[in-house]
C-alpha positions in Angstrom: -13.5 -0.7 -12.8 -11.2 0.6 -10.2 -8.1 -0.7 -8.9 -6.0 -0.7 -5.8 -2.6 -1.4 -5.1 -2.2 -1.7 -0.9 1.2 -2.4 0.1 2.8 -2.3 3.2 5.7 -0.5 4.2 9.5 -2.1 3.6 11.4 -3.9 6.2 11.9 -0.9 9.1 14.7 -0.7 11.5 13.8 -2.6 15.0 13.5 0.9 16.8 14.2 5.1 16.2 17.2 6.8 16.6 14.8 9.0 18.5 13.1 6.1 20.5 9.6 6.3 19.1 7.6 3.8 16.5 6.6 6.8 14.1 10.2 8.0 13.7 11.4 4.3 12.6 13.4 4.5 9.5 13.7 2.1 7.1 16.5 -0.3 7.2 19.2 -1.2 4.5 17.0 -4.1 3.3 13.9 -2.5 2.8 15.1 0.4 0.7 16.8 -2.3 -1.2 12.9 -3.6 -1.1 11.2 -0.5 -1.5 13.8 0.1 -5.2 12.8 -3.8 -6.2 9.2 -3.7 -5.5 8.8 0.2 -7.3 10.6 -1.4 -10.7 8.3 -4.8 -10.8 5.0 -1.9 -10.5 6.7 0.2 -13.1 5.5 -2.1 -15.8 2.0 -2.1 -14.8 -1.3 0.3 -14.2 0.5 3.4 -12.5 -1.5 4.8 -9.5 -3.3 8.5 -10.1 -3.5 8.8 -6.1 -0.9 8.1 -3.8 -2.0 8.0 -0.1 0.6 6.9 2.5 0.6 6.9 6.3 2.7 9.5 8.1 4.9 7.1 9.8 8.2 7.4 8.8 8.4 3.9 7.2 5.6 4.0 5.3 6.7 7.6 3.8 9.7 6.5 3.2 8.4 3.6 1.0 5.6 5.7 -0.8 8.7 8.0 -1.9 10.7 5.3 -3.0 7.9 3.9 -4.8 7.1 7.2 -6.4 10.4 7.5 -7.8 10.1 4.5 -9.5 7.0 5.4 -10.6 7.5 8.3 -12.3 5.1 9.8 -9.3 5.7 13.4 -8.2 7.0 12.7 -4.6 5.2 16.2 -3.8 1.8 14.7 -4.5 2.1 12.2 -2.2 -0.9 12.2 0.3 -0.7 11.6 4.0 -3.2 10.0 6.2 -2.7 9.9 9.8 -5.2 7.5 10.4 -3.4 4.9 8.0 -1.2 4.8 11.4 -2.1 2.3 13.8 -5.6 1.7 11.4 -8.7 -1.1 11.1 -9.4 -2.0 7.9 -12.7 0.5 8.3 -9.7 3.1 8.4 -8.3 1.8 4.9 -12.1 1.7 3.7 -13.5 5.5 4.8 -9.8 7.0 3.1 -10.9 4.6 0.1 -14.6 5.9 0.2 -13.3 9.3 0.1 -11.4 9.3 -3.6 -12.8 11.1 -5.9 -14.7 8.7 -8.6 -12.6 10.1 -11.4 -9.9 8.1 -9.9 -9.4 4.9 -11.5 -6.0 3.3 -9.9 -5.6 4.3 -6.3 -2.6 3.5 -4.4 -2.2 3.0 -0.4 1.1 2.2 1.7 0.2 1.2 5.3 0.6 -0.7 7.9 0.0 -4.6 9.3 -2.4 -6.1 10.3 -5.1 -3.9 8.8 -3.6 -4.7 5.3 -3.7 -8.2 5.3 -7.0 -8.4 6.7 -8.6 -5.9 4.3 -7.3 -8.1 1.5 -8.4 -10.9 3.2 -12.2 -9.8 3.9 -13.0 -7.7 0.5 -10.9 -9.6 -1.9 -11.1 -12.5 0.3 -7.7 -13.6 -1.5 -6.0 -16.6 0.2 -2.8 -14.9 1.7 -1.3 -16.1 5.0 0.5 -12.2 5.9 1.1 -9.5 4.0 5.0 -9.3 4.6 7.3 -6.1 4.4 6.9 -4.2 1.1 4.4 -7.0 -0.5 1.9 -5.3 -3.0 -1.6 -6.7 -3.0 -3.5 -5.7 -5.8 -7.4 -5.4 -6.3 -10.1 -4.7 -8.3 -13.1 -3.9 -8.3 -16.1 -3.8 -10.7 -17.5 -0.7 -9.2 -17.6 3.0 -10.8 -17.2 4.8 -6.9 -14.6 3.9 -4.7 -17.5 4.2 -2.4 -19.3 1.1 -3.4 -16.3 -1.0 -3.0 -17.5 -4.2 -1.0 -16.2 -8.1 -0.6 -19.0 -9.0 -3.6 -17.4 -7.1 -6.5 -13.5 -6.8 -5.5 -11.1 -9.3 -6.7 -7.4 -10.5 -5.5 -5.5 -9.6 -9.1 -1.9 -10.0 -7.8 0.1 -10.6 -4.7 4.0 -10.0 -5.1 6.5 -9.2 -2.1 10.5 -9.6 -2.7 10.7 -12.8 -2.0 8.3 -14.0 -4.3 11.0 -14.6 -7.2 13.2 -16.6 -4.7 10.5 -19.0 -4.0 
């Protein structure tokens, strides 16, 4: 069995000090997201891999996450094509994990989130919304077997969630 946690990045500031979208920080909110979200995980499977994109945002998160996670912030990996990605993006990093792996962990970006969730866990969510977690598994041995016939929605939480 292998499982995935995908969640997008925390609520980011509307634009960069330095005008462009990788440089966007994260604003007050979403760090206050990024702490919330990191405690709920810290009772649950911790992730052996860390992958994040490179976009300031979504590092951001993965470090805040990691903190919370007892996760060295040094092993954090960056993916470049997590920026901007398709859901085949999300899927060839996946494929690439080394078996031994059992709980994987990706921060990323929308709309290739929610619509990986939607088409290989097919899980009923609407959006994945800043800092939500989505949480699969699968009853595959290789991360590159994964497919919609053997993955399963286990959990979808986002801050908000408790106020609802």
């Amino acid at each position: 069995m292998k499982t995935l946690y995908l969640v997008r990045h925390a609520e980011a500031s509307a634009q960069s000090l330095s005008g462009g979208d990788l440089s966007r920080q994260l604003s007050l909110q979403g760090e206050k997201e990024a702490v919330l979200m990191g405690q709920r995980l810290s009772q649950r499977l911790k992730p052996e891999v860390m992958i994040s994109s490179h976009a300031l945002r979504a590092k951001t998160t993965a470090q805040i996450l990691a903190t919370k996670l007892d996760y060295p912030e040094a092993d954090i990996l960056f993916e470049e094509c997590l920026y901007e990605a398709e859901p085949d993006d999300l899927l060839s990093v996946i494929n690439a994990v080394d078996n031994k792996i059992v709980c994987l962990m990706l921060v990323g970006h929308n709309p290739a989130l929610t619509q990986f969730v939607k088409a290989f866990a097919q899980g009923d969510i609407p959006n994945m919304p800043p800092c939500s977690i989505a949480v699969l598994q699968s009853t595959t041995e290789s991360w590159h077997d994964l497919a919609c016939g053997n993955t399963e929605l286990l959990d979808f939480d986002y801050p908000k969630k408790m106020h609802e």
